[in-house]
Backbone bond lengths (Angstrom), bond angles and torsions (degrees), N, CA, C in turn:
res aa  C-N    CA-C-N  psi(-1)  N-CA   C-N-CA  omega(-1)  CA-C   N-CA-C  phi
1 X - - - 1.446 - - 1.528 108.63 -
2 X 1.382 117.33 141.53 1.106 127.40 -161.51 1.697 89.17 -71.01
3 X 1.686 113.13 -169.87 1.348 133.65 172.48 1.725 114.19 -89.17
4 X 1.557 97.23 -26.38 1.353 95.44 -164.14 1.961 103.65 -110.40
5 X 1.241 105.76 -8.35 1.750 124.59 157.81 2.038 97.33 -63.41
6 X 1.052 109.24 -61.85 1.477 135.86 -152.13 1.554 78.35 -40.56
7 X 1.599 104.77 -77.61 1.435 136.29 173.81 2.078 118.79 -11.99
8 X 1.544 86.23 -65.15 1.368 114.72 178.22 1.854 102.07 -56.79
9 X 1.101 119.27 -58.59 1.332 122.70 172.73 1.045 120.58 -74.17
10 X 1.336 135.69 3.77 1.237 133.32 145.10 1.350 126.63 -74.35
11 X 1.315 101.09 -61.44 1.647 103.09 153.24 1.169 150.89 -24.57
12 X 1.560 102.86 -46.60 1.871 126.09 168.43 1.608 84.40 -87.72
13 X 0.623 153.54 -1.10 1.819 128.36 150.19 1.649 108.69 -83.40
14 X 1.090 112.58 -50.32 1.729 111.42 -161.64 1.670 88.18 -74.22
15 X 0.516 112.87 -69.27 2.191 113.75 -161.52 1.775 110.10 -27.14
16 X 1.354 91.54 -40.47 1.424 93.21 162.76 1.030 138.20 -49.67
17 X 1.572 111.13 -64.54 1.182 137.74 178.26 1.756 116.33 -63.51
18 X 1.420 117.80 -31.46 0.883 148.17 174.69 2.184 106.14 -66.65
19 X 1.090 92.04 -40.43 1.747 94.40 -173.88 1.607 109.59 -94.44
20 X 1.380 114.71 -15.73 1.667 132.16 -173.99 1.786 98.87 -92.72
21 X 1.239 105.28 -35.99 1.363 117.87 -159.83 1.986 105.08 -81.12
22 X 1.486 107.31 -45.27 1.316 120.25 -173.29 1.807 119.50 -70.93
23 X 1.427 113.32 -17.65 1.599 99.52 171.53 1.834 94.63 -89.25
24 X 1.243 145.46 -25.47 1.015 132.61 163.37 1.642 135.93 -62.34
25 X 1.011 113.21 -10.84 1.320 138.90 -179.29 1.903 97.74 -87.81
26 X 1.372 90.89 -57.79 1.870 97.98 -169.81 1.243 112.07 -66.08
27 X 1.619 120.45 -19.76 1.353 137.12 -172.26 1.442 103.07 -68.23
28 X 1.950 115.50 -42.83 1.211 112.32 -148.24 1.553 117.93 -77.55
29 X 1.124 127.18 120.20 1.432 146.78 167.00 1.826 99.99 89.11
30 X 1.371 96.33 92.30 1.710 118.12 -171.24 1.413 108.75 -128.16
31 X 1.353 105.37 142.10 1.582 122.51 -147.64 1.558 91.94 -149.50
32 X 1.955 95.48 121.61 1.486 86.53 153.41 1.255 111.30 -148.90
33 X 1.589 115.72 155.43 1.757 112.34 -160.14 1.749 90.06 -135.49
34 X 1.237 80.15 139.90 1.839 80.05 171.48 2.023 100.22 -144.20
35 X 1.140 95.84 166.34 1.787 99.54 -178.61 1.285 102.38 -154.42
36 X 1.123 114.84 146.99 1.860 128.10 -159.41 1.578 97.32 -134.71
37 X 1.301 148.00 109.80 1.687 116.03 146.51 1.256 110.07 -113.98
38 X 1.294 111.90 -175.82 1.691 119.90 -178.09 1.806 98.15 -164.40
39 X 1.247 101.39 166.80 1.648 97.81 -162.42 1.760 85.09 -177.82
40 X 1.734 90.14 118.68 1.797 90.42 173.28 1.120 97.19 -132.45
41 X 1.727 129.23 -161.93 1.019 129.18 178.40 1.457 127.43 -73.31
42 X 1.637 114.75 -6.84 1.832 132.75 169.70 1.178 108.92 -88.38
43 X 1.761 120.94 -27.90 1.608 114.35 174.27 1.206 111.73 -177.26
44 X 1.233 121.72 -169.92 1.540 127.10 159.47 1.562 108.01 -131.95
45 X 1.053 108.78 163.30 1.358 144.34 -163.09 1.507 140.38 -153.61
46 X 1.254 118.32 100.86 1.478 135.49 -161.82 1.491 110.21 -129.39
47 X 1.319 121.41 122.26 1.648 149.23 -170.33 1.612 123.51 -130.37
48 X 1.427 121.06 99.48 1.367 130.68 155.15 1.202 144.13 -81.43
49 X 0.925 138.28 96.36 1.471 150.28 -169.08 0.995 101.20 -103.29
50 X 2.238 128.58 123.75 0.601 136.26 166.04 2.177 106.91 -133.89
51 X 1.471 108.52 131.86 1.149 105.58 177.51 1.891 115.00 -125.43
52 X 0.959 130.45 99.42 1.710 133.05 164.96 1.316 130.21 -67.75
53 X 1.379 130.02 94.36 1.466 129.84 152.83 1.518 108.71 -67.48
54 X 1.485 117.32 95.56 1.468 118.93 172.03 1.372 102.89 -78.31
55 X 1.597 119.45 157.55 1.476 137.20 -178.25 1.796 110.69 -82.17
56 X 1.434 110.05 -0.73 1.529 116.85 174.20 1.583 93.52 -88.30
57 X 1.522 134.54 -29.69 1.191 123.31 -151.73 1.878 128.28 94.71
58 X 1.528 89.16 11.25 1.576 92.18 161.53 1.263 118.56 -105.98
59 X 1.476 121.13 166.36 1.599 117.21 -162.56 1.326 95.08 -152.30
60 X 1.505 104.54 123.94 1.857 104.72 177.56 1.254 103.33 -142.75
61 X 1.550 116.26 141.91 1.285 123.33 -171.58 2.206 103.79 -132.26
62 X 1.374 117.03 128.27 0.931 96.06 -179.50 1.784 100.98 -142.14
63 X 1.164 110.43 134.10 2.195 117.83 179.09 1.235 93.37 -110.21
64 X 1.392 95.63 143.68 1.797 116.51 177.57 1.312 97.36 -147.87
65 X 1.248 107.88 114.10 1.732 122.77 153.30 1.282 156.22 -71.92
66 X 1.185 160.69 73.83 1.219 151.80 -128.08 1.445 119.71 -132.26
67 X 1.812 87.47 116.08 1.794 79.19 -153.71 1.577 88.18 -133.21
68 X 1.844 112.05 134.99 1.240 109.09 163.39 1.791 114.49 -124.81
69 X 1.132 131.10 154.97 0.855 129.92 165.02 1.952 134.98 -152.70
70 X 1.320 140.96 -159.89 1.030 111.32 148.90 1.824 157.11 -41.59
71 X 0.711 94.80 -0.45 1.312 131.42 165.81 1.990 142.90 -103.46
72 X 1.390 65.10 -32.67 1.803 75.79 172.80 1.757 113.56 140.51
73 X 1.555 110.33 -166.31 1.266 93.73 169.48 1.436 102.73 -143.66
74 X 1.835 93.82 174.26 1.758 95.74 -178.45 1.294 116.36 -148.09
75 X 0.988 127.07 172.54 1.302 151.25 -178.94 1.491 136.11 -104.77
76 X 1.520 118.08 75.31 1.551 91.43 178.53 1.041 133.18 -127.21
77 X 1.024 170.54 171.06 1.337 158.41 -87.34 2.270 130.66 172.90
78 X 0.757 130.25 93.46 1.531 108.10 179.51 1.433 107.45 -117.30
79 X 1.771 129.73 117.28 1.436 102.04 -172.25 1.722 91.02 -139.35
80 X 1.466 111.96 137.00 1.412 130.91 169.97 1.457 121.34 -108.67
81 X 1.288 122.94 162.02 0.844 131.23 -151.59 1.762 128.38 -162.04
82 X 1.397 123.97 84.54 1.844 96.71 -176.10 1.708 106.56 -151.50
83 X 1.117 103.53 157.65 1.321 120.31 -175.57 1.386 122.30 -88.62
């Protein structure tokens, strides 16, 4: 086999592997945060959402609420977590 066959068949192996291989790579350790508030004349209201795909294979997701109004204010919370 020539040098530049050799070449060619190397190529048609990697490109593949190379195009299967690259959304998993880009995937690894992905984060997304978002925040919402609103605030009328009965209250305000503020929300964080944060979620992590770490590249070890842990995954944590945690919402926090923050709400005040006539009445008072509060705090609440939802947070996950796994390996």
């Amino acid at each position: 086999m020539t040098t530049t066959a050799r070449r060619l068949a190397l190529l048609a192996c990697a490109v593949p592997a190379l195009v299967f291989a690259a959304p998993a790579a880009a995937a690894a350790d992905s984060a997304f945060l978002q925040q919402d508030t609103s605030a009328t004349r009965k209250g305000a209201t503020m929300t964080f959402v944060r979620a992590v795909a770490a590249d070890d294979g842990s995954v944590s997701y945690i919402r926090v609420t923050y709400t005040a109004g006539p009445k008072g204010a509060a705090v609440t919370s939802t947070a996950s977590a796994a390996r």
